[in-house]
VEXDREN-2710 file (C-alpha; in Angstrom, 1 decimal):
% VEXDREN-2710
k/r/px/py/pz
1/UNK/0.0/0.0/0.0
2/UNK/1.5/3.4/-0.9
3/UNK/-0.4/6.6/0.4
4/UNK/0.6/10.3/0.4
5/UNK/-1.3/13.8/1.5
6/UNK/-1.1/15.4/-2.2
7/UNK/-2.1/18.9/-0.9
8/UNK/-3.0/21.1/2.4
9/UNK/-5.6/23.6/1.6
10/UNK/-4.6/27.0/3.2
11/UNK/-7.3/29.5/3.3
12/UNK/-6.6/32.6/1.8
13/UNK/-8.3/35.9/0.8
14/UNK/-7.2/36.5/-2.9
15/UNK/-5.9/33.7/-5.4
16/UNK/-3.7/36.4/-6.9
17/UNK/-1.8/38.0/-3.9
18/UNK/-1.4/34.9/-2.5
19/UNK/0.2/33.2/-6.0
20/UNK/2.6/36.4/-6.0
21/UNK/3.1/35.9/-2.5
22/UNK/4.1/32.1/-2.6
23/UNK/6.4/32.3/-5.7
24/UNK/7.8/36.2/-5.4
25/UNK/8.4/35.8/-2.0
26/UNK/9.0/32.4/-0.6
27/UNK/10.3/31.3/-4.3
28/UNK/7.8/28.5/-4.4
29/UNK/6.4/27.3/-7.9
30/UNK/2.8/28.1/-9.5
31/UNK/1.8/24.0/-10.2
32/UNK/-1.8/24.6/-10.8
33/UNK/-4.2/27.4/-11.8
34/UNK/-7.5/26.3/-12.9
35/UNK/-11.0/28.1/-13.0
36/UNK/-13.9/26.1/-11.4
37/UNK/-16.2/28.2/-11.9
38/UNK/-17.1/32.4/-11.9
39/UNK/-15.6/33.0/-8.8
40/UNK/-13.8/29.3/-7.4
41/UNK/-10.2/28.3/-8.8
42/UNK/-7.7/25.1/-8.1
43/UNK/-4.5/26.8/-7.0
44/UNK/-1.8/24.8/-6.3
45/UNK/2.0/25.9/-5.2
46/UNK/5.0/23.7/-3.9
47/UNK/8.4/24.9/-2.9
48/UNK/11.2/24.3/-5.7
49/UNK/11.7/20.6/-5.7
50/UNK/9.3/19.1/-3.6
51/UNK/7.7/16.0/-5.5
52/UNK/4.9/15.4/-2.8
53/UNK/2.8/17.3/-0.6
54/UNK/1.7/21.4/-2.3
55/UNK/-0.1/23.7/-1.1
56/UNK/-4.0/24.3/-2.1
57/UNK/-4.8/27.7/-2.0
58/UNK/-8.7/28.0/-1.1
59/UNK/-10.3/31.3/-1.4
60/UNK/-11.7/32.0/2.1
61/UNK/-15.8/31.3/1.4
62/UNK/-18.4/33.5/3.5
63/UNK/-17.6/34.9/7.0
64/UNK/-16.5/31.4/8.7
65/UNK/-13.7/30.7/6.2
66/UNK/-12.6/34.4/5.9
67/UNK/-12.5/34.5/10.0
68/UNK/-9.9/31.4/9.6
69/UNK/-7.4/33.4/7.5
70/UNK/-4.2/33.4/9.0
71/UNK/-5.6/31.6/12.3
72/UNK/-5.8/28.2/10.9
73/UNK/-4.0/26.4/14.2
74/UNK/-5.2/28.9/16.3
75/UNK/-1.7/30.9/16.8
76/UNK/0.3/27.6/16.4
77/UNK/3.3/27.0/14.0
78/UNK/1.0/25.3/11.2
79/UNK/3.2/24.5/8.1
80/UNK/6.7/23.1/8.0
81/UNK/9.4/23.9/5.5
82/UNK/12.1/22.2/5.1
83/UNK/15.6/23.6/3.7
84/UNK/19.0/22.5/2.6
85/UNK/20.3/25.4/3.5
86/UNK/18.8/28.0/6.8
87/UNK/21.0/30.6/6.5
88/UNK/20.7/31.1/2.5
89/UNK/16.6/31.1/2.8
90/UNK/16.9/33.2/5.8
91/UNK/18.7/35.5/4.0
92/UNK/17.0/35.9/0.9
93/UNK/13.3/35.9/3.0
94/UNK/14.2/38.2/4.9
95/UNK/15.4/40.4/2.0
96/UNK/12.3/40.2/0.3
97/UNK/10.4/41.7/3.5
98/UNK/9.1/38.2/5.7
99/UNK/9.0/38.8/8.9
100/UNK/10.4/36.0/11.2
101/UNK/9.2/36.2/14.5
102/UNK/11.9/34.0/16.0
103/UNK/14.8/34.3/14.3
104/UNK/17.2/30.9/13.7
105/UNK/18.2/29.0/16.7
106/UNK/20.0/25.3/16.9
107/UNK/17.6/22.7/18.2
108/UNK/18.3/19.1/18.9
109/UNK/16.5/18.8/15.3
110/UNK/18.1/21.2/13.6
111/UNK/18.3/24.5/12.8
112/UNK/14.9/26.4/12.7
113/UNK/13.3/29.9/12.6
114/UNK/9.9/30.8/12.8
115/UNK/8.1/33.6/9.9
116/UNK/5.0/35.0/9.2
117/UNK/3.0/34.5/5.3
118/UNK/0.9/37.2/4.2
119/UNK/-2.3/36.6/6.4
120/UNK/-0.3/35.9/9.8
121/UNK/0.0/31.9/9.5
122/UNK/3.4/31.0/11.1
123/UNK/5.9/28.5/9.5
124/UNK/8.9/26.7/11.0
125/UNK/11.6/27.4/8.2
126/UNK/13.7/24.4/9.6
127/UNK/17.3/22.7/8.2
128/UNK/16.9/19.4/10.0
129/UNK/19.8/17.6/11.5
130/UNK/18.8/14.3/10.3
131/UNK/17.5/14.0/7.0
132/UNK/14.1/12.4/7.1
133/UNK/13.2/9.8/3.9
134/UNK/10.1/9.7/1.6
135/UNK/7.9/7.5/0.5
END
């Protein structure tokens, strides 16, 4: 048996500042744009490389959704993104005007810092110590 999650929906408020956010900012790539319908698309992004798990971006739908926007986990860390390299990301994110709201410390895991996207969702930018295998 071979399973994977293929996406994580992340609720946003615009397709289009989000898709500049994710590949001008954080460098990921556009996989995906495709119109449902008059106002519903299929947005998907991935960081450069990844060959599993992207990002669904899911325009926020009536007041419920749009009150989850940038609160998905509540004011927890809620994505994870790996690096080969902390310090170059770092770097360049921070050039490009992300906020990290702890910046990089060693852990017993590695080395991680903590940033903001857009809407206020935090992300563990993390270069692990031990390098963890895919299916």
């Amino acid at each position: 048996m071979r399973q994977y999650l293929a996406c994580i929906a992340l609720v946003v408020d615009d397709y289009d500042d989000a898709i500049r956010f994710y590949t001008e900012k954080l460098n990921f790539v556009l996989l995906e744009d495709t119109r449902l319908s008059g106002t519903k698309r299929w947005v998907r992004v991935a960081p450069p490389g990844s060959d599993a798990c992207a990002l669904l971006l899911a325009k926020a739908d009536g007041d419920t959704q749009s009150g989850r926007v940038g609160n998905q986990t509540g004011g927890r860390v809620f994505l994870f993104l790996h690096t080969d390299d902390l310090w170059r990301d770092y770097h360049a994110m921070t050039a490009k005007g992300i906020e990290f709201v702890r910046p990089p410390a060693e852990e017993s895991y590695g080395t991680v810092a903590v940033f903001k996207d857009l809407y206020g969702n935090l992300w563990d930018l993390i270069e692990p110590t031990l390098r963890v295998s895919t299916l």
